[in-house]
Structures are given as C-alpha cells and as structure tokens.
C-alpha positions in Angstrom: 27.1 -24.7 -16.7 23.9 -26.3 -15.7 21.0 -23.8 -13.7 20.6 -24.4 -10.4 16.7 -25.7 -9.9 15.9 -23.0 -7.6 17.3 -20.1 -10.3 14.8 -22.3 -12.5 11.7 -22.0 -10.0 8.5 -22.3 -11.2 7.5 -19.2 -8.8 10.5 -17.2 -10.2 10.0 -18.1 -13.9 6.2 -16.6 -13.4 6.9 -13.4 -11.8 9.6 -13.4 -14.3 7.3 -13.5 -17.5 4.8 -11.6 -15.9 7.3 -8.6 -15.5 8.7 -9.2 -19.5 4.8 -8.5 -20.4 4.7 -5.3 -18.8 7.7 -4.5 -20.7 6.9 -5.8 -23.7 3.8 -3.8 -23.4 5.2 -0.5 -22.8 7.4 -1.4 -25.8 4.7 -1.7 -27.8 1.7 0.9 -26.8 5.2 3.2 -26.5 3.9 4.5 -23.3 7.3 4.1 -22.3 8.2 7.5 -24.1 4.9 8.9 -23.9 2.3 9.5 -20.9 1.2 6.4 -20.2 -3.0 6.7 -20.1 -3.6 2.7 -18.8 -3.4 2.4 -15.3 -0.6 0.6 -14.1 -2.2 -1.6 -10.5 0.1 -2.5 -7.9 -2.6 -4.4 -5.9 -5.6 -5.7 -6.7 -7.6 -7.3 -4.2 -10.0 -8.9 -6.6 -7.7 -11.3 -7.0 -7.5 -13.5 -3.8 -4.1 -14.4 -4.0 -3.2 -10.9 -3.6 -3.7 -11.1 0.0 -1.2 -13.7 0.8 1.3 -11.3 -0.1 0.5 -8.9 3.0 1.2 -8.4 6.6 -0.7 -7.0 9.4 1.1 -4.7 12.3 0.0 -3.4 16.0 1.3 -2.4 18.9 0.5 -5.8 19.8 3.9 -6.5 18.4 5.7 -5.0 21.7 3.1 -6.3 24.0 0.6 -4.3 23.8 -3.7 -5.1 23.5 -4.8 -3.4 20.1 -6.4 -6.6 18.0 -5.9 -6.1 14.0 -7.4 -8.9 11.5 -6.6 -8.4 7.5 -9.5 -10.6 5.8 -10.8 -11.2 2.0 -14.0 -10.2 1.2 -15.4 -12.0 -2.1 -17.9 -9.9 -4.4 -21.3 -10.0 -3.8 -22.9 -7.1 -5.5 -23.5 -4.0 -5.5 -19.7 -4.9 -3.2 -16.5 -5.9 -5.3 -14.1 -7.9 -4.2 -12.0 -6.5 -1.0 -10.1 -6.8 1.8 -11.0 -6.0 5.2 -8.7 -4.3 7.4 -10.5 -4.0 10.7 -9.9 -4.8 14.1 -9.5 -2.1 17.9 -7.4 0.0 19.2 -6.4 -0.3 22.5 -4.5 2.5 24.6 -3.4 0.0 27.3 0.3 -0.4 28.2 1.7 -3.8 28.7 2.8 -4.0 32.5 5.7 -6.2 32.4 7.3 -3.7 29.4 8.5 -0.4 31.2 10.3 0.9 27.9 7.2 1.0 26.0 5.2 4.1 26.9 2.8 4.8 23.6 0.4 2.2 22.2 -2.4 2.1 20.1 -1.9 1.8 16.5 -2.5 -0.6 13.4 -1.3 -1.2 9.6 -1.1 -3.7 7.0 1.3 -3.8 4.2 2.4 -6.2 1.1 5.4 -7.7 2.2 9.1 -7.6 -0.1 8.4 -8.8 -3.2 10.1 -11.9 -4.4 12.7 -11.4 -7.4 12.5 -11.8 -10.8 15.2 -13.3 -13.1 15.5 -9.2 -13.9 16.3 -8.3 -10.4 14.6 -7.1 -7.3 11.0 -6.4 -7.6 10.0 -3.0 -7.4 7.4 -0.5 -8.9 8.6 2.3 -11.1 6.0 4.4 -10.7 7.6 7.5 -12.0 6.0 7.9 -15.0 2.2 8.7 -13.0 1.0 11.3 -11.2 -1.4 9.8 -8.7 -1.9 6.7 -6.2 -5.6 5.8 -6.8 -7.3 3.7 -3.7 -10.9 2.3 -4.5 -12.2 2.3 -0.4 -14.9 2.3 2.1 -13.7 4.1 5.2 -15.4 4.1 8.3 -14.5 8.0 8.6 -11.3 7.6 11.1 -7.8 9.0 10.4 -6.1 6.6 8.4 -2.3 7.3 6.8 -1.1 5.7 3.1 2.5 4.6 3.7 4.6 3.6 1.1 8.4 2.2 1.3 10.6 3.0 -1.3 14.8 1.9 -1.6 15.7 4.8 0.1 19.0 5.7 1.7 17.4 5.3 4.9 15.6 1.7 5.1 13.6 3.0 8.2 12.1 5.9 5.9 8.0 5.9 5.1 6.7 8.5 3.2 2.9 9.2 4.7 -0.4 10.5 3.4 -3.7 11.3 5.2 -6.8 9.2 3.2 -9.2 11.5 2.8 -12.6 9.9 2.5 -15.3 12.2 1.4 -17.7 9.5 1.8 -17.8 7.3 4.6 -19.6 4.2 4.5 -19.5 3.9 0.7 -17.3 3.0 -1.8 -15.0 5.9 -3.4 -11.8 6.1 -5.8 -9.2 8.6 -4.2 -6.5 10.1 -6.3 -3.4 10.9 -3.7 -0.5 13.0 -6.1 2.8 11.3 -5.6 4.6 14.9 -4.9 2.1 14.5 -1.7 3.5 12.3 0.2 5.5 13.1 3.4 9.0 11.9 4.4 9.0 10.2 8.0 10.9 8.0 10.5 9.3 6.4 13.3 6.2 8.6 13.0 8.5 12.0 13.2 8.6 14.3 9.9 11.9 14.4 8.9 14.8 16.9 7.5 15.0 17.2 4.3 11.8 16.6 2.6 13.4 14.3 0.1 11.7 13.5 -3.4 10.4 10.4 -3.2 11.8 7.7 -5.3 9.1 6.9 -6.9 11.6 4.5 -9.8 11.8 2.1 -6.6 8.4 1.5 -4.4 9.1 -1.8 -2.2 5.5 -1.3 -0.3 2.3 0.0 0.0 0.1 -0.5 3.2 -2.4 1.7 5.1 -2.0 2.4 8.6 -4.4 3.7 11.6 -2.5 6.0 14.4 -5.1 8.1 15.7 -4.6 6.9 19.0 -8.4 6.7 19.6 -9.4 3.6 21.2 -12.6 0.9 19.8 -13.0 -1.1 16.4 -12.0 -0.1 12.9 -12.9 -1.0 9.5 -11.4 -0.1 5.9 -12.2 -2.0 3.0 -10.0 -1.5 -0.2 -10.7 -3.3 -3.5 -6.9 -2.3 -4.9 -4.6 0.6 -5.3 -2.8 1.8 -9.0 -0.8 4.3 -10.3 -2.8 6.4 -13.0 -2.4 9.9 -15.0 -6.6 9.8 -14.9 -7.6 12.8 -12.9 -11.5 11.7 -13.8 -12.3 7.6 -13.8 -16.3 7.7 -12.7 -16.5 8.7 -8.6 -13.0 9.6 -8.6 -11.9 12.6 -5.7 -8.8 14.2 -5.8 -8.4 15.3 -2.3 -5.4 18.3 -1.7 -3.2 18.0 1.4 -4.1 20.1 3.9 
C-alpha cells in the first residue's frame, strides 16, 4: 500500500520529527521518570514563525468597536524578541445587534495545533509545576487562559497575571493547581483538575471592561519545576 502524499507532508513529517526529539530526549536525560529540571517551552516568540500560529479575539467578533492588533516585535536590546498584543477597549454596543448586551473585551491565542504522524498535538505538561510568562504589562487586568481536551470543549481554565512590575520586563511563575475552571466567563461546578496530559492552547486575554488602549508584550511562555530563574516572581492567587 502506497502513502498517500498528504500522510507524507513535508509540514507533517517536521512536526513529526520534532516531537520524536522531545521523546527521544526525555528517553535519554530520563527526565521522563524523574523531575524534569529543563524547561519544557510551549511558545516562544523569539522565533517569528511562532506568531503565525496565533489568533486574535474581540467583541468585535459580534459587532462590536474594541480594536485588537497581535504584532512581532524583533530584538533590539536591552528588548528581546516579542509580541505585542495591544490595541482599545471599547464599551459601545452595536445598534443593529439587540441580543448582544456586554462588550468590551480582547485575547489572543495559538490556534489547534496541526498533527503529528503520533497523533493530535498536545502539551503534556503534567510532569511541571509552573506556567512561566517572560512580560511587560502595562499594569491592567489581564487573565492566562488555557484550553485543555476536556469533557466540556467550551471549558477555559483562567488565571489573573500578576505583574509586579509594570513597564518592565518580568518572568512570572503561575502553579498549574492555580488555575480556575470557567465557561463563558462564569466559574463553574466542580472545580475539576485540570488536564494538564492534554493542553490544546494558551492565550492571554483582557476583560476588565475598562475602556482605552492596551499593551502586553510577551517574549514566550514554558512549563518549568524552576521556582528561581534570575527576576523570576511567583505570584499566589488571591
């Protein structure tokens, strides 16, 4: 039986031998049996390409006015390589829309990963403790959400990014166990472990409901076991 040429994809075979590294290094360092001390990164905006593989959000989606751009930044010291997520909020309703009555919110995500000749592609990030973000914030309330296969599709589990340091760049350490189970904004019944084997996405997201611009740069989010990596914060839920 001959292999169909799509089954044979360039793109697929590269994702493909990407993932067998990974494995064959956790085979090797035997951090597969062991706390892995490497960090593992999920994205990485230093590399451009990373980018293409996210989406941007609003409530411009359902007609309303709030303006959201996702851009890359390259390095030009003392700055690393980023992305932008910037835009403003607008509380405006659109007019000819009765049924929508709340605006005013923002979010970027990556979007489904494409398969590998080992499946669907997903993070197992079981074996960390922590998300780790390297940001600048501009101080406003911003919410990590992150997608996982759960029973419920429409399920995002939510954390508040706590930036100590607005204006400069920080590492944040977020613990997995943090993270809140929602659906459509609402905390949901019962708080659920998260399934942390199967993470589809990652994206930040801005609901504060306060209208005028934004800005968030982020250089890349990892999983890591590091509770100390130069600036980094650990900050507790509240």
């Amino acid at each position: 039986m001959r292999p169909s040429t799509r089954v044979l994809a360039p793109g697929l075979m590269s994702r493909s031998l990407d993932e067998f590294k990974r494995y064959a290094k956790l085979a090797f360092t035997q951090e597969a049996i062991r706390i892995p001390m490497t960090p593992y990164h999920l994205l990485d905006f230093t590399n451009p390409d990373t980018i293409t593989w996210c989406k941007t959000m609003s409530d411009a989606d359902i007609g309303g006015f709030s303006k959201v751009a996702l851009d890359q930044i390259p390095a030009a010291a003392p700055e690393p390589a980023h992305i932008r997520f910037h835009g403003n909020i607008s509380l405006d309703l659109p007019p000819d829309r009765p049924r929508v009555y709340r605006s005013g919110y923002a979010a970027w995500r990556n979007r489904d990963r494409k398969p590998t000749i080992f499946g669907k592609s997903l993070w197992d990030v079981d074996p960390y403790v922590f998300l780790a973000l390297r940001v600048k914030s501009d101080g406003r309330k911003y919410f990590v959400n992150i997608q996982t296969e759960s029973v419920e599709y429409t399920d995002i589990h939510q954390h508040r990014l706590y930036a100590q340091k607005p204006g400069e760049w920080e590492t944040l350490l977020i613990p997995w166990t943090d993270f809140v189970r929602t659906n459509y904004g609402q905390v949901v019944e019962p708080q659920n472990e998260m399934l942390t084997q199967k993470v589809r996405t990652l994206g930040i997201g801005l609901t504060d409901r306060v209208p005028g611009p934004f800005d968030l740069c982020v250089s890349g989010m990892w999983a890591t076991n590091q509770v100390e990596d130069g600036d980094t914060h650990r900050k507790e839920k509240q």
